[in-house]
C-alpha positions as CSV (number, residue, x, y, z in Angstrom):
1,X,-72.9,-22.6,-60.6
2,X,-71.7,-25.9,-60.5
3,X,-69.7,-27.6,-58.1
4,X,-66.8,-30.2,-58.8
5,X,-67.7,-30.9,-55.2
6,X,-67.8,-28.8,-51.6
7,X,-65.5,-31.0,-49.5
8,X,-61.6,-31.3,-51.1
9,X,-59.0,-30.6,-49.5
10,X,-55.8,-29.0,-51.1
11,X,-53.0,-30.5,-52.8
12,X,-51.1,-33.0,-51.4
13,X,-47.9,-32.4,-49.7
14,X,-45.2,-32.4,-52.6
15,X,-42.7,-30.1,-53.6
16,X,-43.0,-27.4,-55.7
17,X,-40.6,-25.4,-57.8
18,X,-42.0,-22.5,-59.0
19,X,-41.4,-21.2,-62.4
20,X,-38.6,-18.6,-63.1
21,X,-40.0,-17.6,-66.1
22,X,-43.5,-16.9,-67.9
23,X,-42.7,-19.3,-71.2
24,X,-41.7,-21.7,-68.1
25,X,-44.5,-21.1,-66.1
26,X,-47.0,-21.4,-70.1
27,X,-44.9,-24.9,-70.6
28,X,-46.2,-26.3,-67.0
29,X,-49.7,-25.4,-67.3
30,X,-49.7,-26.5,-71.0
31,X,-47.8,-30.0,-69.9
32,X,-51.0,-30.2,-66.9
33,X,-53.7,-29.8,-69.3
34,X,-52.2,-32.2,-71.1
35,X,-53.5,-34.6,-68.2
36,X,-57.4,-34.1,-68.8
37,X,-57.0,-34.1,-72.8
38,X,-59.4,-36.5,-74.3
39,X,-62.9,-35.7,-74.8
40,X,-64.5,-37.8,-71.9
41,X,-61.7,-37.6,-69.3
42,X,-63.6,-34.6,-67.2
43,X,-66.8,-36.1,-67.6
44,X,-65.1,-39.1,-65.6
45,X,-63.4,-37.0,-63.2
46,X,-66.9,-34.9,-62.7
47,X,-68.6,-38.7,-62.0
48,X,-66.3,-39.5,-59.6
49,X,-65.1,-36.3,-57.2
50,X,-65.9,-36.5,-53.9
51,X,-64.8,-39.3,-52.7
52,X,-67.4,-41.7,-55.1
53,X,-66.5,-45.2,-56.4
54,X,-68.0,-46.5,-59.4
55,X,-68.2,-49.4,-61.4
56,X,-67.7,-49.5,-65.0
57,X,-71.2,-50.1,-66.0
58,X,-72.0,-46.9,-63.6
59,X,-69.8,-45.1,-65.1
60,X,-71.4,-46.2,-68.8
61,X,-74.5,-45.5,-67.7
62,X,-73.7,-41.9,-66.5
63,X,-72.2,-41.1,-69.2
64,X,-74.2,-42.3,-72.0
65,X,-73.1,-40.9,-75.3
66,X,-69.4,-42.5,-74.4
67,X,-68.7,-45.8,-76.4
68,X,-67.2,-48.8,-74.3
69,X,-64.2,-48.9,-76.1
70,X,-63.1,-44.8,-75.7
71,X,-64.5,-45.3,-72.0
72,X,-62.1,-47.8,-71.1
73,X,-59.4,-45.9,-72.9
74,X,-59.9,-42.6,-70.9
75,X,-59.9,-44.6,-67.6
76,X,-56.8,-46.5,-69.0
77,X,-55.1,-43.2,-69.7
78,X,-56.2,-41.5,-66.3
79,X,-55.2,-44.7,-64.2
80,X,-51.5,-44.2,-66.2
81,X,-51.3,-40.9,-64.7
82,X,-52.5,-41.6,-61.5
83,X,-55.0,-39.9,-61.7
84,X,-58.0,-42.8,-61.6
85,X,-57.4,-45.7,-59.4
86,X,-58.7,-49.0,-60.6
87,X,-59.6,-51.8,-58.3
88,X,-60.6,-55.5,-59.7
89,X,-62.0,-57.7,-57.3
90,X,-61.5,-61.4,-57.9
91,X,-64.8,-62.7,-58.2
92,X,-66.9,-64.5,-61.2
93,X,-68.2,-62.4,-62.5
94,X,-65.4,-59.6,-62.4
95,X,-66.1,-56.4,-60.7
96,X,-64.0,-53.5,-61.4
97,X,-64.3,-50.2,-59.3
98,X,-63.0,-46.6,-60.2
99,X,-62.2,-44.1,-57.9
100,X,-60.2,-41.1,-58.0
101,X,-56.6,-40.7,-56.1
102,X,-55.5,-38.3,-53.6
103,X,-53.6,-36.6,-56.4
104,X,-56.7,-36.4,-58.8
105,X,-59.0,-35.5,-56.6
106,X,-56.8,-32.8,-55.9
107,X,-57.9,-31.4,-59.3
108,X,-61.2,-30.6,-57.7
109,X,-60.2,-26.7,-56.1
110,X,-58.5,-26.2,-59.6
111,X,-61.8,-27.1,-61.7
112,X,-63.7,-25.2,-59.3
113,X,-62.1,-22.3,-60.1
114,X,-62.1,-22.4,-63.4
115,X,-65.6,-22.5,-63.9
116,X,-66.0,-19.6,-61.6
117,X,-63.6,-17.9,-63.6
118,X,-65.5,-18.8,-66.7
119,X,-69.0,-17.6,-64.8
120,X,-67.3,-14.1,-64.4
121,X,-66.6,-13.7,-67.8
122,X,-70.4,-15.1,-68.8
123,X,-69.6,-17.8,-70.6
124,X,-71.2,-20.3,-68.5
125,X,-74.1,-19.6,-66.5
126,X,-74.2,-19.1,-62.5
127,X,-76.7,-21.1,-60.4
């Protein structure tokens, strides 16, 4: 099975208030996915877990069926949520770096479980 990535630690340190109700609890988890919607937004995530920085053109070339312009929207949107941080260097050329925060890549334990989840079930295969 794939791994998001075998080192992550848990979330960080924040409060929590768990729900009182299951259409409260359905609203949460429907508001969090709303983080990762957008077609290439866990492809980036999946390019940059553990702890990896990478420039744009890395990124393009990773993930090559991705246009430039709905690349740097996804990044734009993740970077809005804080979920990518971006880091532009001032030097002629440009260089831009991408890395994930401590907040996304706290995502990492949840996406782990989900595709063993997923495994059990067979929908996606175990290796």
């Amino acid at each position: 099975m794939t791994r998001t990535h075998e080192k992550v630690g848990d979330l960080p340190e924040g409060g929590y208030d768990v729900p009182t109700t299951p259409g409260e609890a359905a609203a949460r988890v429907e508001q969090a996915l709303k983080f990762l919607d957008g077609r290439w937004k866990l492809e980036i995530l999946f390019q940059l877990f553990g702890g990896r920085v990478q420039r744009f053109s890395e990124l393009e070339r990773a993930i090559p069926d991705v246009s430039q312009k709905m690349l740097i929207q996804q990044l734009r949107g993740l970077e809005r949520d804080g979920i990518v941080r971006r880091v532009v260097y001032p030097e002629v050329p440009p260089r831009v770096e991408y890395a994930l925060t401590e907040w996304g890549q706290a995502l990492c334990p949840a996406l782990d479980a989900l595709l063993r989840w997923a495994a059990v079930r067979g929908a996606l295969p175990v290796s």
